[in-house]
C-alpha positions as CSV (number, residue, x, y, z in Angstrom):
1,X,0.0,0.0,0.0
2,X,1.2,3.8,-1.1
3,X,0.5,6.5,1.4
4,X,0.6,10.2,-0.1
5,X,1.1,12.4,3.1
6,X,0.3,16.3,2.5
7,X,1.8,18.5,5.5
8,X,1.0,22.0,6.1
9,X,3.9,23.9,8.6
10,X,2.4,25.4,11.2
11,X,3.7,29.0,10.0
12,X,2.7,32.1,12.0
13,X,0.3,34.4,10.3
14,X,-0.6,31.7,7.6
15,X,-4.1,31.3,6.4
16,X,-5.5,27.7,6.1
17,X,-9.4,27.4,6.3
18,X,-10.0,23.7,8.2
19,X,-13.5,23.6,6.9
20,X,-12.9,24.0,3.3
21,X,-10.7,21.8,3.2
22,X,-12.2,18.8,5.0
23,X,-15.5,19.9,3.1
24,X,-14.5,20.9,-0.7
25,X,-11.0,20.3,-1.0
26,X,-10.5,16.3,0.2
27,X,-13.7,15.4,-1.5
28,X,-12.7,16.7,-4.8
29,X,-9.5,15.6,-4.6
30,X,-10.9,11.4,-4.1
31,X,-13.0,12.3,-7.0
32,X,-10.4,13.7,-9.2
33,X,-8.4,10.4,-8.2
34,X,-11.2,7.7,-8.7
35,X,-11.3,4.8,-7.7
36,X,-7.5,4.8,-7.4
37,X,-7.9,6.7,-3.8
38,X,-8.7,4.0,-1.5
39,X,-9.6,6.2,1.4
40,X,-7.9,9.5,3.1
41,X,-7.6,10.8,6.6
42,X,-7.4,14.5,7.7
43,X,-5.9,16.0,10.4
44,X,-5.9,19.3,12.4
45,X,-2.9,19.7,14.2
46,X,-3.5,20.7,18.0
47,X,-0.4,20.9,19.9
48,X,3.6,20.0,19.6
49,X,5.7,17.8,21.5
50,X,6.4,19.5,24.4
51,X,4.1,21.1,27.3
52,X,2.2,24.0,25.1
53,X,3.9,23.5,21.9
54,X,2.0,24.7,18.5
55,X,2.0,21.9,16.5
56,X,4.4,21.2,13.7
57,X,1.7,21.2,11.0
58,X,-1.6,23.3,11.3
59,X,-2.9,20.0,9.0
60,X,-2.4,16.7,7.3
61,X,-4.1,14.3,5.8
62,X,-3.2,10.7,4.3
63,X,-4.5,9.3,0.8
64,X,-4.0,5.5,0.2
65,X,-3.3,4.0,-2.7
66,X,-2.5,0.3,-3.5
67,X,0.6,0.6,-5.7
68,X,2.9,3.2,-6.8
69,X,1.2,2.5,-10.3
70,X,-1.9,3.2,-9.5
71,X,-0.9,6.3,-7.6
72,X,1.1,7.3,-10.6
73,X,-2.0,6.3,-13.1
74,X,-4.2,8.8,-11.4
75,X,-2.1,11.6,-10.8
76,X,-1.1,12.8,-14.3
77,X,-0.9,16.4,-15.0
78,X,-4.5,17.2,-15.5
79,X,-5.3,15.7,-12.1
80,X,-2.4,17.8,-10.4
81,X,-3.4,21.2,-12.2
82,X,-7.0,20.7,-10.5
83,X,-5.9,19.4,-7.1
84,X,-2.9,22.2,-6.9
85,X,-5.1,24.7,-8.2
86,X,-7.7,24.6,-5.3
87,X,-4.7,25.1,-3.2
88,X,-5.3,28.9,-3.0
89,X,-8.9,28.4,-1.9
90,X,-7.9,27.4,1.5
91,X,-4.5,28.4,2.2
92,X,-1.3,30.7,1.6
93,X,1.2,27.6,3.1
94,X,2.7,25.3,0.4
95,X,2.5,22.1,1.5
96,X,5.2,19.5,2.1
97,X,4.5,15.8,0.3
98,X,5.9,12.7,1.0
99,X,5.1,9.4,-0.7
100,X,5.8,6.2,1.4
101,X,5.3,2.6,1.1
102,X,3.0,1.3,4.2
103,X,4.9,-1.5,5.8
104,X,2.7,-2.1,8.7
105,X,-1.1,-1.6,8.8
């Protein structure tokens, strides 16, 4: 299994609207992907490591995928131009992206 993690840095002063992005932007982003996106998580980062931290991200989520094929199949450049361009609907952050291979489950 393929895990796409999308981080936001908790960045003072940033804008990044929680609600449009759990209510417009994760839905059209599993329907842009299909059938390919297995299921996604999002998360609203609350507090660091330490006693009254800020957290390190203001939000996450996780998309699953079952292969890096199918990941790669349904996130060609039309998929990424809408995805990427609903970006500015929600925040001013650029996001940090990892891709890793889910060795435990």
């Amino acid at each position: 299994m393929i895990k796409l993690s999308v981080m936001y840095p908790n960045t003072p002063g940033a804008r990044f609207d929680h609600d449009y992005y759990r209510e417009k932007h994760m839905p059209l982003v599993q329907a842009t992907l299909g059938e390919s996106c297995k299921h996604y998580t999002v998360e609203k980062g609350v507090a660091g490591a330490g006693p009254g931290a800020p957290p390190t991200y203001v939000a996450t989520c996780d998309i699953f995928f079952d292969s890096m094929e199918a990941f790669e199949d349904s996130f060609g450049p039309s998929e990424q131009q809408t995805i990427m361009g609903d970006i500015p609907n929600y925040t001013d952050l650029s996001p940090v992206i990892q891709i890793s291979e889910v060795v435990v489950h």
